[in-house]
C-alpha positions, 0 to 999 in steps of 0.5 A: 189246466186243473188235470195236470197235477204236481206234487210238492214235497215238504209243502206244509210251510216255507218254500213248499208252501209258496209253491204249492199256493203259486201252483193252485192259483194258475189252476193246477191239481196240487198233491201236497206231501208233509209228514205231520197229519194235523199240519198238512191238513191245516195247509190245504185248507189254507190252499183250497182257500186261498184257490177254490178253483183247484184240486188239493189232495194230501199225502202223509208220509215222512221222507226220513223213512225210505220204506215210507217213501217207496209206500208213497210213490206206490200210493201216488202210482195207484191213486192218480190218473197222471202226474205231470211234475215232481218237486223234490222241495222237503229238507233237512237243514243244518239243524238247530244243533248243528254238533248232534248227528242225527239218523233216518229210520233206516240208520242214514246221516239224516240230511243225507237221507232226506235230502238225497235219499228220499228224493231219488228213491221217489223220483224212481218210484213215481217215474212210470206215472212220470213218463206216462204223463210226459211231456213231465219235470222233475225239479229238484231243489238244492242249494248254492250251499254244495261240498265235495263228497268224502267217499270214505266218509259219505256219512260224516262219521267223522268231523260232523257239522250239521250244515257240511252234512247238508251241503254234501246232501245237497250236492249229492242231490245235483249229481244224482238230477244229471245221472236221472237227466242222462238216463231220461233223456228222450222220455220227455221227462226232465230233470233239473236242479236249482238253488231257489234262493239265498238264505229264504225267510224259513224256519230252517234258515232261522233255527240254523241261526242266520238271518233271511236275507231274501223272502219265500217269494223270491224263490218261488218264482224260479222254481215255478218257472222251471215247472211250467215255462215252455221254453224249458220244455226240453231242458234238462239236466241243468243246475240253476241258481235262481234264473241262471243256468250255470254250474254247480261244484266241480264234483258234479261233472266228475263221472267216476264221483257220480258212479260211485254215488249212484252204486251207493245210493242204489244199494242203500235205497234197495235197488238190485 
């Protein structure tokens, strides 16, 4: 079991954190991604403690860099034998401030850019690995949290609210898992999209100012289960709040929305 190797972004606190901890306990060879070199390593000795059995490897980079990114995956692809699922899991939320706009390297909306940008330009760079290594799942995770995208205003120049950006990232990013999904289909790569759980105790629920109402577990738990249930082998291009397979927001199913999506994304991530 400890050759089939998962890498979880944003896997140095919350969310990421209880995966990467679920995954190292079942046996699994688990990459775990963070931005800050003090602080990833400080998590997989906490992992490698906590499951001594397993194989923990880093991986430094910051996902608010899409030239950072892209260096990533080229890493991953030259370094690992085989990779047999992907979690999209690190976030920028609505911030401490949610009045400041903020950018990524490249000049993006930053939730935009870590949210939807990073996770679809990884997903893109690591899927010759992906296929190579199927059957393979690609999870990414969203949030019930979901707003129609302005494509005058994907960037919100105007009216900017830290978590309006976040809920367009995040519907951005459920868009962009059906297109992948479609495109996949048949290569035994899947790609879904799931909210883990409503408002999680995590550092970006409390900096926002809201009170957690669920804890880490309760979202790590449906999450798992769309890594490694095998009766979800084949299922793909699915949103799920929790357990539940049910629909995302209308935007989602809108082909022309997601076309227009995905000619930006691409030109903005560097695609010909």
């Amino acid at each position: 079991m400890n050759q089939h190797t998962t890498l979880v972004t944003g896997a140095t606190q919350g969310l990421g954190l209880g995966i990467a901890l679920d995954l190292a306990a079942r046996g699994r060879t688990v990459l775990l991604h963070g931005r800050d070199r003090t602080r990833l390593d400080a998590v997989a000795a906490q992992v490698r403690a906590a499951a001594p059995e397993a194989t923990v490897r880093t991986c430094l980079a910051d996902l608010a860099d899409l030239d950072q990114v892209h260096a990533l995956a080229a890493r991953i692809r030259e370094t690992e034998p085989r990779l047999d699922a992907l979690v999209n899991n690190a976030v920028a939320g609505g911030g401490p401030d949610p009045r400041v706009r903020r950018f990524s390297r490249q000049g993006h909306e930053l939730r935009f850019a870590v949210n939807h940008l990073a996770p679809y330009a990884l997903a893109r760079g690591l899927l010759p690995l992906l296929a190579d290594s199927a059957p393979a799942r690609i999870v990414n995770v969203a949030s019930m949290g979901q707003e129609a995208i302005d494509f005058d205003d994907v960037m919100l120049e105007r009216d900017y609210e830290g978590l309006r950006a976040y809920c367009r990232s995040k519907l951005a990013l459920i868009m962009a898992t059906f297109d992948l999904a479609e495109e996949l289909e048949g290569t035994g790569v899947t790609v879904n999209a799931l909210h883990p759980a409503h408002l999680m105790d995590t550092s970006g629920v409390r900096a926002y100012g809201l009170n957690p109402v669920t804890t880490v577990d309760e979202g790590v738990r449906p999450t798992v289960r769309l890594l490694l249930d095998p009766g979800l082998e084949t299922t793909t291009g699915r949103y799920f709040d929790q357990f539940a397979d049910t629909r995302a927001h209308e935007q989602a199913y809108d082909t022309e929305a997601r076309r227009r999506l995905m000619v930006l994304t691409r030109a903005l991530c560097g695609e010909s």
